[in-house]
C-alpha positions in Angstrom: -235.0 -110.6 112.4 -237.3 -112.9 111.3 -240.8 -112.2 109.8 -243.6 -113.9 109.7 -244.2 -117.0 106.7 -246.8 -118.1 105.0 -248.1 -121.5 105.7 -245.5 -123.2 104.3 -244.7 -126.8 106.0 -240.8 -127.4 104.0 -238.0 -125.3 104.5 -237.4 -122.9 106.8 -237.3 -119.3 106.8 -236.0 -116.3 108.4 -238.6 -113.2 107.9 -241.6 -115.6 107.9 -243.7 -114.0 105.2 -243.2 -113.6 104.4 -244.3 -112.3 107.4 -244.9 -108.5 106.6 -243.5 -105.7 107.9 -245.4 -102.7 107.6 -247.6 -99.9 108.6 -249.8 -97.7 107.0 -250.2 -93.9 106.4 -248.5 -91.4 104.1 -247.5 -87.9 104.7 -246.2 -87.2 108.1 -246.8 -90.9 109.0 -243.9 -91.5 106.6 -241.9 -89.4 108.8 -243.0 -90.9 112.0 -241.9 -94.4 110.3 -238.5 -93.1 109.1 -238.1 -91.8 112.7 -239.2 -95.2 114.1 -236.6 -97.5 112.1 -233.6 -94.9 112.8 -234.6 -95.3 116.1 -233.8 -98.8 116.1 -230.5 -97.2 114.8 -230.0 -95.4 118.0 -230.4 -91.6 116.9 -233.2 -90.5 118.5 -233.9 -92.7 121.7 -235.4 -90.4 124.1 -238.1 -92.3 125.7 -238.9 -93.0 129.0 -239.9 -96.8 129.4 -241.6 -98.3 132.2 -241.3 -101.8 133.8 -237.5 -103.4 132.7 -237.6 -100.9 129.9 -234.6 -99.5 129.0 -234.3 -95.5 129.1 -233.5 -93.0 126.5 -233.8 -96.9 124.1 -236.1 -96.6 121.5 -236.3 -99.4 118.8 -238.6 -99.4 116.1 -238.8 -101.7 113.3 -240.6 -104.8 111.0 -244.0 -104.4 109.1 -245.4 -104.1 106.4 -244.7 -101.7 104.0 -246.0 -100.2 100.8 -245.3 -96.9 99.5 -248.3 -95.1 101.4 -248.4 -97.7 104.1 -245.8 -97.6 107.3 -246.9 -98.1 109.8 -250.4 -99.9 109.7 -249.8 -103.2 108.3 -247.5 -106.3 108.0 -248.1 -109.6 107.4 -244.7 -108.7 108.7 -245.4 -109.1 108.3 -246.5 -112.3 107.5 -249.4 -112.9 104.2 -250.6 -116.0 103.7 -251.9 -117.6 100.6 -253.7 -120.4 102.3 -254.9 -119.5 105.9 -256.6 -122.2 108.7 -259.0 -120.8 110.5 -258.3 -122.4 114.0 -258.5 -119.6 116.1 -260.7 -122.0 118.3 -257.6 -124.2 119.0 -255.5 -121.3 120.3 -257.4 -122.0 123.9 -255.0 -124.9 123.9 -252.3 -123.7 122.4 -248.5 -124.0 124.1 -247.0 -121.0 122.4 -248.8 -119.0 125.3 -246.9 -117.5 128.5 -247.7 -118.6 131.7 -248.3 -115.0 133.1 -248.4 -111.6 131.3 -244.8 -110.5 129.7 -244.5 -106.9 129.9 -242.2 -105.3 128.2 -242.8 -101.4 128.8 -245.1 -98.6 129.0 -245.8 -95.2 127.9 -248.1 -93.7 129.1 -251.7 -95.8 128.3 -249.5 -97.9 126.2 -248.1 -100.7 127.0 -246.6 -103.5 124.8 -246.1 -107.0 126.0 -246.8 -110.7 125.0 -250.5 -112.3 124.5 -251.8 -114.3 127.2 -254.7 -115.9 126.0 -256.6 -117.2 123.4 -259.0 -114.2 123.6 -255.8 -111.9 123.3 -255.0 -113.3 120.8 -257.8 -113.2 118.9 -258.0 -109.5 119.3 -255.2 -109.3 117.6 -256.5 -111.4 114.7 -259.2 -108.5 114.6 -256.5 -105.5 114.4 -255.2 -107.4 111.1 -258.5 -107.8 109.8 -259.3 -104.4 109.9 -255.9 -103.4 108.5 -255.1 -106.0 105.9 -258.3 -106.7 104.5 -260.8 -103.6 104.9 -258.4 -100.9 104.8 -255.9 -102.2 102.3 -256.3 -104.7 99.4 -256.1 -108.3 101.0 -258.4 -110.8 99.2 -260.3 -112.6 101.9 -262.0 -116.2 101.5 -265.6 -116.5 102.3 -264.0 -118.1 105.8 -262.1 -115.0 106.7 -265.3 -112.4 105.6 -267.6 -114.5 107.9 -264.6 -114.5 110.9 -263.1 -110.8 110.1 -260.2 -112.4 111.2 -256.9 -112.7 109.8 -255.7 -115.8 111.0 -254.0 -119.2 110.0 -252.0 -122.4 111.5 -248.7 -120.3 112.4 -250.6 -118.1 114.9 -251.1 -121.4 117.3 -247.2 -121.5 117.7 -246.0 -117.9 117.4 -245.9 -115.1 120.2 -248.3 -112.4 119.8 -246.7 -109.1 120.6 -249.4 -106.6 121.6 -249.9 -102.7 122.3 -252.4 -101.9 124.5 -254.2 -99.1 125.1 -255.1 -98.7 128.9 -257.4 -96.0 127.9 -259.8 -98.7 126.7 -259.6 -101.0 129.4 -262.3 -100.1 132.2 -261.5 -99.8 135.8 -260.7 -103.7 137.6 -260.5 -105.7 133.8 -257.2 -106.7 132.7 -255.0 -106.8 135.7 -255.5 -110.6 136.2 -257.6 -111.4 133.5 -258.2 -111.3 130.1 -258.0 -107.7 128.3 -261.1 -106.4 126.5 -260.7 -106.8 122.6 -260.8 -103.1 122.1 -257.6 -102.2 124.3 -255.4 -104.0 121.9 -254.4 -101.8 119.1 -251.1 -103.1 117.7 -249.4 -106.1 117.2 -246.5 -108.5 115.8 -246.2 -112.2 115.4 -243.1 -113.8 116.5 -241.8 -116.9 115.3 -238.4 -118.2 117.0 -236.4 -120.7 114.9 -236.6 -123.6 117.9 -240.3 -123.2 117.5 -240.5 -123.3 113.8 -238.4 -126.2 113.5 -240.7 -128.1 116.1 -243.8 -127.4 113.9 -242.8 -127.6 109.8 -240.9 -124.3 109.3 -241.0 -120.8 108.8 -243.5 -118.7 107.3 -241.0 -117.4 104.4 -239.7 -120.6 103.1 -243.4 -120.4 101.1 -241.9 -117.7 99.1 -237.7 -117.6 99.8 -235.0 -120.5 99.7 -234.2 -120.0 103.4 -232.7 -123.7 104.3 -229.0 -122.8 102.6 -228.9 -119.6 104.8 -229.7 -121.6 108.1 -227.3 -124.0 107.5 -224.4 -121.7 106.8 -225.7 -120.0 110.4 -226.4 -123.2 112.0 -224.6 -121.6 115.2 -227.3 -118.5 115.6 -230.8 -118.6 116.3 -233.3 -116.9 114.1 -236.3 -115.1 114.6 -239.1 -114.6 112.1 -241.2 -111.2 112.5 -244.5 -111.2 110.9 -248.5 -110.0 110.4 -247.2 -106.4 112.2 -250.5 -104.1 112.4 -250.8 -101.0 114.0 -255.1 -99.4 114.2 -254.8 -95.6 111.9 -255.3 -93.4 115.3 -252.1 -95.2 116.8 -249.6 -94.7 113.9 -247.3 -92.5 115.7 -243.8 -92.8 116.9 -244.5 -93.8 120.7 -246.3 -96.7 119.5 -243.8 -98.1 117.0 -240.9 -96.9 119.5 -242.7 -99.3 122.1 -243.4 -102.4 119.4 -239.4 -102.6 118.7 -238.7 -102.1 122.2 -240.9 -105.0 122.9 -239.3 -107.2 120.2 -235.6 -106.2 121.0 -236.2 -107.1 125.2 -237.6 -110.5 123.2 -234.7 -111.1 121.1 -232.4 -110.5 124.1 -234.6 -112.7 126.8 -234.2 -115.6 124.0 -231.3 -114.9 122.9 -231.9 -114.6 119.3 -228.8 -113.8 116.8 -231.0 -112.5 113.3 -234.2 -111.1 112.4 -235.9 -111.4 109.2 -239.2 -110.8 107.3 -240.4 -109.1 104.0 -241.5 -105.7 103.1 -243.9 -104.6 100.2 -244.2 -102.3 98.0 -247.8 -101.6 97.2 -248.7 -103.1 94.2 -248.3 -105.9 91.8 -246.1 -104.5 88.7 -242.7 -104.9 89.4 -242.3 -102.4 86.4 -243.3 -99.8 87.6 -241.1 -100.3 90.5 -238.0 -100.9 88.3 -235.9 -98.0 89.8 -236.4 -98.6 93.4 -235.8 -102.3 92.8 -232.7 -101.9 91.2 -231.3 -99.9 93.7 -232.1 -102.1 95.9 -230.4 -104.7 93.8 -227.5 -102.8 92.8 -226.8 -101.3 96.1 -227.7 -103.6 99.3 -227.7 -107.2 98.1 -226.8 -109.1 101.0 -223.0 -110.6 101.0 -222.8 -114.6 99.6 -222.4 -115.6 103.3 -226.1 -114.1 103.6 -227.8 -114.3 100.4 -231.2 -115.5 100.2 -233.2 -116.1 96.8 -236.6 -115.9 96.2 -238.0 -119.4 94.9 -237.7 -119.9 90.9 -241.3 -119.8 90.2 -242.2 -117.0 92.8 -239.1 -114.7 91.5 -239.1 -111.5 90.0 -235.9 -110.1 89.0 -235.2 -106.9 90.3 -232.4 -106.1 88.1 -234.2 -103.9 86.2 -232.2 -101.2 84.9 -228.2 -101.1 84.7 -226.5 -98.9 87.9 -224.9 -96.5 85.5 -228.8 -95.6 84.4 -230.2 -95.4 87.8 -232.2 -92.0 88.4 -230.9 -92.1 91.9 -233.5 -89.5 93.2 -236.4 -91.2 91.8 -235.1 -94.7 93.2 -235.2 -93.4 96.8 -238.7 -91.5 96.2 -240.1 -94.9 95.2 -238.6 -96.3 98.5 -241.5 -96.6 101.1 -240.3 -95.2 104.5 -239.5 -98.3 106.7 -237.6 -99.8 104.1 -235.2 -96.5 104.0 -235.2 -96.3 107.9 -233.9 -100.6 107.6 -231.1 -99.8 104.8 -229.6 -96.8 107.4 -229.6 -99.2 110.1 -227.7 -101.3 108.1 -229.9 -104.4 107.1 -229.7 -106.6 103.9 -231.5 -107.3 100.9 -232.6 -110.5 99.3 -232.0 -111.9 95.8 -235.6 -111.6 94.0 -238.6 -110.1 94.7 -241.9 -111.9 95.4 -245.8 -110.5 94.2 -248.5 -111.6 97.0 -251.4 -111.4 94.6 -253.5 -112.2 98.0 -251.9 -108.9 99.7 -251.9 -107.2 96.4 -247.9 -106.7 97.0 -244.3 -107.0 95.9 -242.4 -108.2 98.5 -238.9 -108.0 99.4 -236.6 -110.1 102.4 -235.1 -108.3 104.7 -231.8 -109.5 106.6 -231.0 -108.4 110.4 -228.2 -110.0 111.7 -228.8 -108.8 115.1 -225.1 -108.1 116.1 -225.2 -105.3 113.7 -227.5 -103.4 115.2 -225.7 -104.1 118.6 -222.6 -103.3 117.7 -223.4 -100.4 115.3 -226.5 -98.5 117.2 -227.8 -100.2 120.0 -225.0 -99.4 122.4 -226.5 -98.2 125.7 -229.7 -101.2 124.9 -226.0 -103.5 125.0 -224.9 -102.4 128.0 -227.5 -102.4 129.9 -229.3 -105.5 129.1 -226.9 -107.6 127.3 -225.8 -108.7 123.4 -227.7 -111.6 122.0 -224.7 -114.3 121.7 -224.3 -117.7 119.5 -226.1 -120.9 120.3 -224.4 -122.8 123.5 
């Protein structure tokens, strides 16, 4: 899977970042995010999904994700050190759908693609409100006077919404724009033909992506990135229908691997030494996928020796999504990565998509299809 990058205009990347992955809560939101990622696992799909939905499917997935925080935010998940604030040009952007994608609906809540500069823009305000005035983003005097998280990528990625139809009144929306309010979640989705078109992924401004692509020059990537879901819709419905909407993406474009970061919260690796190590020690990704952070963003996360490991305390240091991603069987980058902006330490996440398919996503499979390799 790919996550969203910073503005980086070089190499390319595949979980644009490093687009985050994340969203926000503690307590029995970290249970609702566990639930989430294992759902994307396939052990507790028992939703009923509207429009070209897929019954009893329930994916969940990508954000950002700090050790109190999954399910509210993710520059991922996507953090950017230098944003452009052009959310003007998005009225003429191409990377907008001719008509409204839906993906499914539960419920109010639907979850499809933006259509519209305005939609768009709502979403902008959702991260806002979660990155930057209810967690520790550092905004510029540009983004304070906007209160809008926004930069260059957002003109060429998708913008995967959730949508309260609570909040939209009577007659609005079915034609025409949504009202800013009735968007309450979103992703940012960055497909590999796109980024290549446009200077790269998000991620290559903190990991060495370009080696991995061209070992996997056959399969198409996808970067996830700036995930944000509002505090009163933190709940498993709505992450069920955000990787519901991103795995019907992945299979209409037939995307092979998805990738992005997660964070920890906070900025001293120390103190994360433990659940760093375990990471490390215990779901690098293989040399066919190994990624490495860039040498003067790295952080090593070989911290303490396996044989010293406090095994209980590593996996209490572990924030939620991240556990609910290493059960469904996803891969670890070499190096970790601070975002002094996001006030983070960020890991990559690997999620070569026929994994899942093959492991967990059976009945999504056969129903509506396994991504396959580039023609």
């Amino acid at each position: 899977m790919k996550l969203s990058p910073r503005s980086a205009t070089s190499s390319l990347n595949p979980f644009a970042r490093p687009a985050r992955l994340c969203l926000a809560g503690a307590g029995d939101d970290e249970k609702i995010c566990s639930m989430a990622v294992e759902g994307l696992a396939g052990d507790r799909a028992n939703a009923v999904w509207g429009d070209g939905a897929a019954n009893d499917m329930s994916a969940r997935g990508f954000g950002r994700v700090g050790n109190n925080a999954n399910l509210g935010s993710g520059s991922g998940v996507m953090n950017s050190r230098k944003t452009d604030q052009g959310a003007a040009a998005l009225a003429t952007s191409a990377a907008l759908p001719a008509g409204p994608v839906s993906y499914g609906r539960k419920g109010a809540l639907e979850v499809r693609l933006a259509r519209s500069a305005r939609e768009i823009d709502a979403a902008q305000a959702v991260r806002y409100r979660v990155f930057y005035e209810e967690m520790s983003a550092k905004a510029d005097e540009a983004t304070l006077l906007s209160k809008r998280d926004a930069d260059r990528f957002d003109e060429i990625c998708d913008h995967l919404l959730v949508v309260d139809h609570d909040l939209v009144p009577e007659g609005e929306g079915a034609d025409g724009d949504l009202p800013p309010e009735a968007v309450v979640g979103c992703y940012r989705l960055l497909r590999q033909e796109v980024a290549e078109r446009h200077g790269g992924f998000y991620t290559a401004s903190e990991y060495d992506i370009a080696p991995l692509l061209a070992r996997h020059a056959d399969l198409n990537f996808l970067e996830l990135g700036r995930s944000c879901v509002l505090p009163p819709y933190r709940t498993k419905p709505t992450v069920e229908l955000l990787w519901h909407g991103i795995m019907h993406y992945v299979t209409a474009h037939k995307l092979d691997v998805m990738f992005g970061c997660a964070s920890f919260e906070g900025t001293e690796p120390e103190k994360l030494a433990p659940a760093l190590s375990w990471l490390h020690h215990h779901h690098a990704a293989p040399e066919d996928w190994k990624v490495r952070a860039l040498p003067e963003l790295y952080v090593e996360m070989n911290r303490i020796p396996e044989p010293d490991l406090d095994q209980r305390e590593a996996l209490r240091m572990l924030p939620p999504m991240i556990k609910g991603y290493l059960r469904a069987g996803c891969y670890i980058g070499e190096g970790a990565v601070i975002d002094w902006q996001f006030g983070t330490t960020d890991v990559l996440i690997l999620f070569p998509v026929a994994q899942i398919s093959d492991r967990y996503l059976s009945k999504f499979g056969t129903k509506y299809g396994t991504p396959g390799k580039k023609s």
